[in-house]
C-alpha positions in Angstrom: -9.4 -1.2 5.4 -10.4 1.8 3.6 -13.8 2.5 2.4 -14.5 5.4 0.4 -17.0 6.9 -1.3 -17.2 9.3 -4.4 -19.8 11.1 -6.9 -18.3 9.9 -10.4 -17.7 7.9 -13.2 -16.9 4.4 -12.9 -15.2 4.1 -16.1 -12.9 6.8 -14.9 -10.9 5.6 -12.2 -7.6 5.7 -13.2 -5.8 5.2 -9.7 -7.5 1.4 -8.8 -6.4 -2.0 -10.2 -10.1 -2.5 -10.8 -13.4 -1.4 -11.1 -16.2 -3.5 -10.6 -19.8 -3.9 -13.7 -22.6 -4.4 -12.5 -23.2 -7.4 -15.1 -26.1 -8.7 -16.9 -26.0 -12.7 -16.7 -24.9 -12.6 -20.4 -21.9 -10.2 -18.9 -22.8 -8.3 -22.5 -22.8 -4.5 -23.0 -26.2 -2.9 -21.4 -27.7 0.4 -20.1 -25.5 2.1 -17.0 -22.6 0.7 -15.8 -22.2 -2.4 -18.2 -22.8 0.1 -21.0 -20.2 2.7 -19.9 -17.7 0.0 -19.0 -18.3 -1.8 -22.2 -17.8 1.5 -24.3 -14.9 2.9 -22.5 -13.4 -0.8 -22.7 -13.6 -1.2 -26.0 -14.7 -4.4 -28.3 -12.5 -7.0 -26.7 -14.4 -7.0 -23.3 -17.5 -8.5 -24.6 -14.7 -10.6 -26.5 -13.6 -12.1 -23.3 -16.7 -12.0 -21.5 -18.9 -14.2 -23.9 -17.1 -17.7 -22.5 -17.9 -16.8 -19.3 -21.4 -16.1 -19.2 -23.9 -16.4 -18.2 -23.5 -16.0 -14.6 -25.9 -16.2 -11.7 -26.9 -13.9 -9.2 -24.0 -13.3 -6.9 -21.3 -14.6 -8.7 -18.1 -12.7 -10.0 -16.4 -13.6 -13.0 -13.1 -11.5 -13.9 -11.6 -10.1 -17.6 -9.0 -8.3 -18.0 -9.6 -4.0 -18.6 -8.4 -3.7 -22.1 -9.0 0.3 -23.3 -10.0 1.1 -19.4 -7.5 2.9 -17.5 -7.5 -0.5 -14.9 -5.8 -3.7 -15.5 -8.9 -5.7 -14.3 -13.1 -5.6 -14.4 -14.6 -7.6 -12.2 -17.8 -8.4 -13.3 -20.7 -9.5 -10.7 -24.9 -10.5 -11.3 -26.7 -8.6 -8.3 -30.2 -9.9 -7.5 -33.3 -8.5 -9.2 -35.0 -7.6 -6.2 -38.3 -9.1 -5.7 -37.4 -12.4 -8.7 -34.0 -13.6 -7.8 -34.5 -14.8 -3.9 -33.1 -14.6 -1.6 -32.3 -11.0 -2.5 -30.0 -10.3 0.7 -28.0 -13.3 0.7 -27.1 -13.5 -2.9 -26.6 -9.3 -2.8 -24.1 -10.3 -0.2 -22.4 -13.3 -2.1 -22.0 -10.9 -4.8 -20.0 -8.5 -2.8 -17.9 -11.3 -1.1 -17.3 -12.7 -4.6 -15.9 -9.3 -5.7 -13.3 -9.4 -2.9 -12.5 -12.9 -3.4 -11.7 -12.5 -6.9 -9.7 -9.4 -6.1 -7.2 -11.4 -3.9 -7.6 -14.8 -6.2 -6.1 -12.0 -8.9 -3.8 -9.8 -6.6 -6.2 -7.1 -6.8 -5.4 -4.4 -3.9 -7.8 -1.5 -4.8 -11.2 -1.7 -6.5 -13.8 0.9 -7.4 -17.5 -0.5 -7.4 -21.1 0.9 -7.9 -24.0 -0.1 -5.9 -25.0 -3.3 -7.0 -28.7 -3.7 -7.8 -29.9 -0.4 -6.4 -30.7 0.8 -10.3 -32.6 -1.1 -12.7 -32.4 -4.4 -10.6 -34.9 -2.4 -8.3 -33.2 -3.0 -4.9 -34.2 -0.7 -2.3 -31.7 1.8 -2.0 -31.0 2.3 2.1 -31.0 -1.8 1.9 -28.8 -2.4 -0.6 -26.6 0.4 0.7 -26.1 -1.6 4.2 -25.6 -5.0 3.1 -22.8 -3.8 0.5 -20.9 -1.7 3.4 -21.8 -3.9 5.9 -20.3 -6.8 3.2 -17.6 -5.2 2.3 -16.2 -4.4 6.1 -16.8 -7.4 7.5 -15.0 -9.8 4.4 -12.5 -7.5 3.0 -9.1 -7.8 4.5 -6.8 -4.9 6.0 -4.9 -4.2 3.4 -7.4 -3.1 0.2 -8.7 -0.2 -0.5 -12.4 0.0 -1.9 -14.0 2.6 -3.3 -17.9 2.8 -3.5 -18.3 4.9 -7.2 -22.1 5.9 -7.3 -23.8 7.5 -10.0 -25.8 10.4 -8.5 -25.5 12.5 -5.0 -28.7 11.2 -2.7 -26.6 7.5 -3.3 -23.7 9.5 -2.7 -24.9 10.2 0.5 -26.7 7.1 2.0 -23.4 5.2 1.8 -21.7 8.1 3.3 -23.8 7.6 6.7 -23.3 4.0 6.7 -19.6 4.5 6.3 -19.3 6.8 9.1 
């Protein structure tokens, strides 16, 4: 399975079935990745996200893209590190969600930013091994996921994992 990673904008991903928000448990429009998502979506994602919500930590809930250049988001809680306990396990759950709601929707290629690692407060080098370690141990053969981070030292610390 093919992990890569890229400096870039998640709301810009043209080539993947979907990309993945890093949701508030209201799944509503927010700061960084919600926000972007939300605004490049358009109206009708917090349309079809308000009977979904709210979520808990580690879950993944999935809408359709509407205005984004992918068919599907696929919208997961990360842990507040430090409140929502045990951090680790449900950082995993969340990335194991992801994949199972990408093959529950015939999702085969997914672009994702590090969950928690920004305002959620999750150490970065932590969170960065438990999502690639996540994602290469549950994710089968055949999809192709795509770590989209926001800035070049993030960039960087999944790159070393990966390798």
């Amino acid at each position: 399975m093919p992990i890569e990673i890229v400096e870039g904008d998640i709301a810009d991903q043209p080539d993947l079935d979907a990309v993945v928000n890093a949701a508030n448990a209201q799944l509503m429009p927010g700061g960084g990745v919600a926000g972007a998502l939300h605004r490049a979506a358009g109206p009708q994602l917090a349309e079809a996200c308000r009977p979904l919500a709210p979520i808990e930590p580690g879950q993944a809930v999935v809408t359709e893209g509407f205005a984004l250049p992918n068919a599907w988001v696929i919208h997961a809680l990360g842990p507040r590190y430090g409140i929502d306990n045990p951090s680790d396990e449900l950082l995993a759950a969340a990335y194991r969600n992801i994949l199972k709601a990408a093959a529950n929707n015939g999702i085969r290629s997914i672009g994702c930013p590090a969950l928690s690692a920004g305002a959620f407060g999750y150490p970065l080098e932590e969170a960065a091994r438990i999502a690639v370690e996540t994602v290469q141990q549950h994710a089968p053969a055949e999809l192709v996921f795509r770590f989209v981070l926001f800035d070049g030292k993030t960039k960087d610390v999944f790159s070393r994992l990966v390798e």
